[in-house]
N, CA and C atoms as a LAMMPS dump frame, in Angstrom:
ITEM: TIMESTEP
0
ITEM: NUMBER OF ATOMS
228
ITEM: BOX BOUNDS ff ff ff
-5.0000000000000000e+02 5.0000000000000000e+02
-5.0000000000000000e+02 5.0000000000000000e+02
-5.0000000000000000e+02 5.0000000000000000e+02
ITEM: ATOMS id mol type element x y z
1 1 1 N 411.317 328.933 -152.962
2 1 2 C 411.713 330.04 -153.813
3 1 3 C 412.774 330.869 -153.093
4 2 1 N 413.576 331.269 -153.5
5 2 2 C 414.682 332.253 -153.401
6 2 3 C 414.664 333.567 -153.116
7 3 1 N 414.852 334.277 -152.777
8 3 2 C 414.673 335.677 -152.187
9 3 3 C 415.467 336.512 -152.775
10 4 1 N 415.942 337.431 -153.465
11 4 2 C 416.421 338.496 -154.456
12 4 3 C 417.731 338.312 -153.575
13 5 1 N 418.416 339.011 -152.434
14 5 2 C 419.813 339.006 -151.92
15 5 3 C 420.224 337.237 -152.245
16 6 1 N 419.913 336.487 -151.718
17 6 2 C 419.887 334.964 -152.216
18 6 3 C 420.298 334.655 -153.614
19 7 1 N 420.02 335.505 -154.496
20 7 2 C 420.321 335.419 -156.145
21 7 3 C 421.831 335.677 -156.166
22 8 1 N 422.026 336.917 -155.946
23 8 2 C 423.469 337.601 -155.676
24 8 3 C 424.436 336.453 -155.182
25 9 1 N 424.09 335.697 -154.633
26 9 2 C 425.326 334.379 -153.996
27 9 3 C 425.672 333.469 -154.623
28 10 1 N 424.666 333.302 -156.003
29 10 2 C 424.675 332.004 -157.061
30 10 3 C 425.431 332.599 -158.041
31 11 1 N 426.289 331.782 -158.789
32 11 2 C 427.081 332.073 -160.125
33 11 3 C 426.221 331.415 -160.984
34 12 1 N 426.205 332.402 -162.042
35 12 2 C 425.612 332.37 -162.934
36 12 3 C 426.588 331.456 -164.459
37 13 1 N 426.047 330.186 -165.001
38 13 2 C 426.896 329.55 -165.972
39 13 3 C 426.13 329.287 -167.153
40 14 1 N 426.42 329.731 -168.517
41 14 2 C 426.268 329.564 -169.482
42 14 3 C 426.214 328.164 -169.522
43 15 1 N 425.332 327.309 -170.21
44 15 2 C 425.459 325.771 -170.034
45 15 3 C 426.083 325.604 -171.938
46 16 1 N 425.608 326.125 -172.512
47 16 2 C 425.836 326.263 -173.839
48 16 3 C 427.038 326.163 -173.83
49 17 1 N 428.264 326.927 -173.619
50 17 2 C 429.268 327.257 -173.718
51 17 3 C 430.409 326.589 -172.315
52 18 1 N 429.665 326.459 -171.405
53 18 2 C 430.249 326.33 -169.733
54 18 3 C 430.814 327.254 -169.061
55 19 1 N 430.947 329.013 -169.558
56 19 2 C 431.228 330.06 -169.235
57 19 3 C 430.759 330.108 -168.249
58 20 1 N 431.618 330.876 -167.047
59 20 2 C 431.243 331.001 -165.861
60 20 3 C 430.622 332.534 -166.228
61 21 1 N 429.507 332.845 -166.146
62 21 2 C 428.975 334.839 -166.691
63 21 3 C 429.518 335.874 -165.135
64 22 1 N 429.775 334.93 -163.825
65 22 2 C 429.341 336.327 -162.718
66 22 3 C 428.361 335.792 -161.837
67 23 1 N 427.9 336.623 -160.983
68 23 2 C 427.088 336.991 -160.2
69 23 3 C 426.209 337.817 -160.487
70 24 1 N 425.158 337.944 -160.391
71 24 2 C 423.533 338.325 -160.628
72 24 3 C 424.188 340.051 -160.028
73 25 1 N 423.998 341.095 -160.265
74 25 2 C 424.443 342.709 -160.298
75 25 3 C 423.055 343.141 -159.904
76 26 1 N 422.071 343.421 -160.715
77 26 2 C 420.974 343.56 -161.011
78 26 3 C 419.709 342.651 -162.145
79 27 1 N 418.168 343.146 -161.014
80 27 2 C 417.398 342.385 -161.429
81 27 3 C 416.103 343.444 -162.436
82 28 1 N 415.63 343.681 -163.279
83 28 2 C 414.398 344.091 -163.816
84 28 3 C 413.068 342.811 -163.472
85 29 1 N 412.139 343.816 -163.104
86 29 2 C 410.936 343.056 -162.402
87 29 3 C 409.74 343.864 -162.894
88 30 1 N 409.245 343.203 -163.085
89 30 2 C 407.821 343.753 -164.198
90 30 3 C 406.675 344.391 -163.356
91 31 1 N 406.678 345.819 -162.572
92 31 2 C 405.831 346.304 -161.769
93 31 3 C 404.296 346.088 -161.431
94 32 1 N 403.837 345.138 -162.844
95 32 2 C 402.378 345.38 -162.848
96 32 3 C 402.146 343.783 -162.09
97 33 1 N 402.932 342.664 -162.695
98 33 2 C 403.017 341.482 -162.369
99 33 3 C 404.067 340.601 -161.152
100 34 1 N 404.677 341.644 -161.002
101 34 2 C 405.665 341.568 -159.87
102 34 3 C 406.824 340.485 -160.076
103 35 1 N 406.626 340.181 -161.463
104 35 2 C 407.671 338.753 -161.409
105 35 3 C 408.813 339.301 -162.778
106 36 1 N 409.904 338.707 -162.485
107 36 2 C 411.202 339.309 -162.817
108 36 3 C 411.198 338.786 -164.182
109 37 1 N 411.708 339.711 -165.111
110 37 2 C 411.72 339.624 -166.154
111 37 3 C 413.253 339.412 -166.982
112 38 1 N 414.228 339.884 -166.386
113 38 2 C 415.762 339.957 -166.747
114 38 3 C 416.488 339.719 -165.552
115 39 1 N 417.946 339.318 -165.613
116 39 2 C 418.753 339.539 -164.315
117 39 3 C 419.987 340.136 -165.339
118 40 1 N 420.684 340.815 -164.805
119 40 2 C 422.402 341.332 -164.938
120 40 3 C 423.191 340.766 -164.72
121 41 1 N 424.251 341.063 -165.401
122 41 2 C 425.385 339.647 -164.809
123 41 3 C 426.686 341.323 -165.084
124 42 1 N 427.412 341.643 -164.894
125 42 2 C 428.652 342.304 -164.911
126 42 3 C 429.356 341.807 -165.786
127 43 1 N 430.271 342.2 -167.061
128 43 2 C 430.776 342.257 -167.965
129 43 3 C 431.794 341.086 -167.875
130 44 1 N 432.367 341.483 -166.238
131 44 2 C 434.171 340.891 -165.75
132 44 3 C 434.954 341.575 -166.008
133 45 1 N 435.012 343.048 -167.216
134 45 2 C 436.148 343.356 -167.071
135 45 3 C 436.154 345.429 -165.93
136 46 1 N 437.2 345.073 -165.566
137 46 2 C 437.314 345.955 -164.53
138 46 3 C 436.643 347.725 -164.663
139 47 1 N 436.984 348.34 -165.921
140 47 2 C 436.874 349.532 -166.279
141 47 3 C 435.377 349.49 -166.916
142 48 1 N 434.892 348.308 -167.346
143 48 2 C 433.175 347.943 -168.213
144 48 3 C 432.493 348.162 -167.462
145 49 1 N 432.576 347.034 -166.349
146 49 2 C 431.785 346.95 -165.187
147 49 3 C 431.28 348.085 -164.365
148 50 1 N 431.975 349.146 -164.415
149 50 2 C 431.756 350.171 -163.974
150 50 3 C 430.308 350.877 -164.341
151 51 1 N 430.446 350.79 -166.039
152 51 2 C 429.241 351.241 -166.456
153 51 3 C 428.041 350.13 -166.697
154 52 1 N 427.189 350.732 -166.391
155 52 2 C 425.881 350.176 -166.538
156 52 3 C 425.562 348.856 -168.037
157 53 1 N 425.966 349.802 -168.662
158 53 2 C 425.383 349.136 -170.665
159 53 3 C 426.438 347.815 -170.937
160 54 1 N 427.799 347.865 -169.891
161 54 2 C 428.524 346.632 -170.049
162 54 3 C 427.69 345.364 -169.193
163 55 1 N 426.308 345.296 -168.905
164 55 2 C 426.129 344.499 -168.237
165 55 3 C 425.529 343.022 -169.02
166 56 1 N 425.409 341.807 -169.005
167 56 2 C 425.1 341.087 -169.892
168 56 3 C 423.936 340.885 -169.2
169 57 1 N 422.708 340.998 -170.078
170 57 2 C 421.075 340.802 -169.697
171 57 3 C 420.321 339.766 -170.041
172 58 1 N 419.971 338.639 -169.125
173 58 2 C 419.941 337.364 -169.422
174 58 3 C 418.193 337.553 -169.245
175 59 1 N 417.348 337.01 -170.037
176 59 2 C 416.091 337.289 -170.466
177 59 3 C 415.68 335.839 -169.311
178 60 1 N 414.671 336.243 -168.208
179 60 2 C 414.302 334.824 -167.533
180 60 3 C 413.705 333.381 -167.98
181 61 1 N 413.438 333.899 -169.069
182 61 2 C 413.054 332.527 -170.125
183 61 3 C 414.225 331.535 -170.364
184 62 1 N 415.542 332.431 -170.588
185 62 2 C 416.76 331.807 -170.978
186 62 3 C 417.261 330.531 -169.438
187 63 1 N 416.883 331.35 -168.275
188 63 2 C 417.52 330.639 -167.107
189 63 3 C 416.648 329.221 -167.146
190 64 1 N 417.61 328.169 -166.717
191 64 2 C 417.242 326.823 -166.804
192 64 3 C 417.008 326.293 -165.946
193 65 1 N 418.256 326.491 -164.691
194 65 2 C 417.88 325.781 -163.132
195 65 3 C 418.618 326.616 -162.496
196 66 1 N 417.807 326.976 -161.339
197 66 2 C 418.306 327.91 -160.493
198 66 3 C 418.471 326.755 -158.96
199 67 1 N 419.616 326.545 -158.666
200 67 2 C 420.115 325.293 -157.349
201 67 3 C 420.458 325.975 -156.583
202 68 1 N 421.108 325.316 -155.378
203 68 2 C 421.379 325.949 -154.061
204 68 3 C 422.7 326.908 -154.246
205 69 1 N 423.697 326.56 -155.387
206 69 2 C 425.154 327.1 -155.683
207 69 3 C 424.879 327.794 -156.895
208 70 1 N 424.554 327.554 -157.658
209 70 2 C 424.552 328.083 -159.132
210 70 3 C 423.132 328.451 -159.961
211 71 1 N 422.859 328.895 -160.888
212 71 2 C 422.362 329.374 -161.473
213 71 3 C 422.457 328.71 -163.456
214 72 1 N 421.823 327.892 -163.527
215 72 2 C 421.995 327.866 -164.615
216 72 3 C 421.546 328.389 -166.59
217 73 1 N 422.218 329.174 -167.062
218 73 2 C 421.163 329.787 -168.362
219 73 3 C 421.892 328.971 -169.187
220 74 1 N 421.456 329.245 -170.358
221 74 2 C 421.269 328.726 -172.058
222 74 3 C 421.104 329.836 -173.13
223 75 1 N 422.407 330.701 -173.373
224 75 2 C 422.344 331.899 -174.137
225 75 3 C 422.43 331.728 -175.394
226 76 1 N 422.651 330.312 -176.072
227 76 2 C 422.517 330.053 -177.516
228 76 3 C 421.65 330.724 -178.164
């Protein structure tokens, strides 16, 4: 298993589409169960990114394979 800073190094790719989304920004983690529920990905564009609500929120159900380089979801 992977360690949270470890996430941050994988690019994150839409397999649906082959969009490259980013790098993992931020994670939501479910306090009672301790296991992560969403990750963040950053918008890409320069002035979005800034704010918080431009972030794209990938639900952990959606992620498919998480490998040594990449990260793979399915946002269909």
């Amino acid at each position: 298993m992977a360690r949270i800073p470890e996430f941050r190094q994988r690019e994150v790719v839409d397999v649906a589409t082959g969009r490259r989304l980013g790098y993992i920004c931020d994670m939501e983690i479910d306090p009672e169960t301790g296991r992560i529920v969403s990750v963040s990905v950053p918008s890409g564009r320069l002035f979005s990114s800034m704010m918080k609500n431009s972030d794209t929120v990938i639900l952990w159900e959606k992620i498919i394979k998480i490998g040594k380089d990449i990260i793979l979801v399915d946002l269909k």
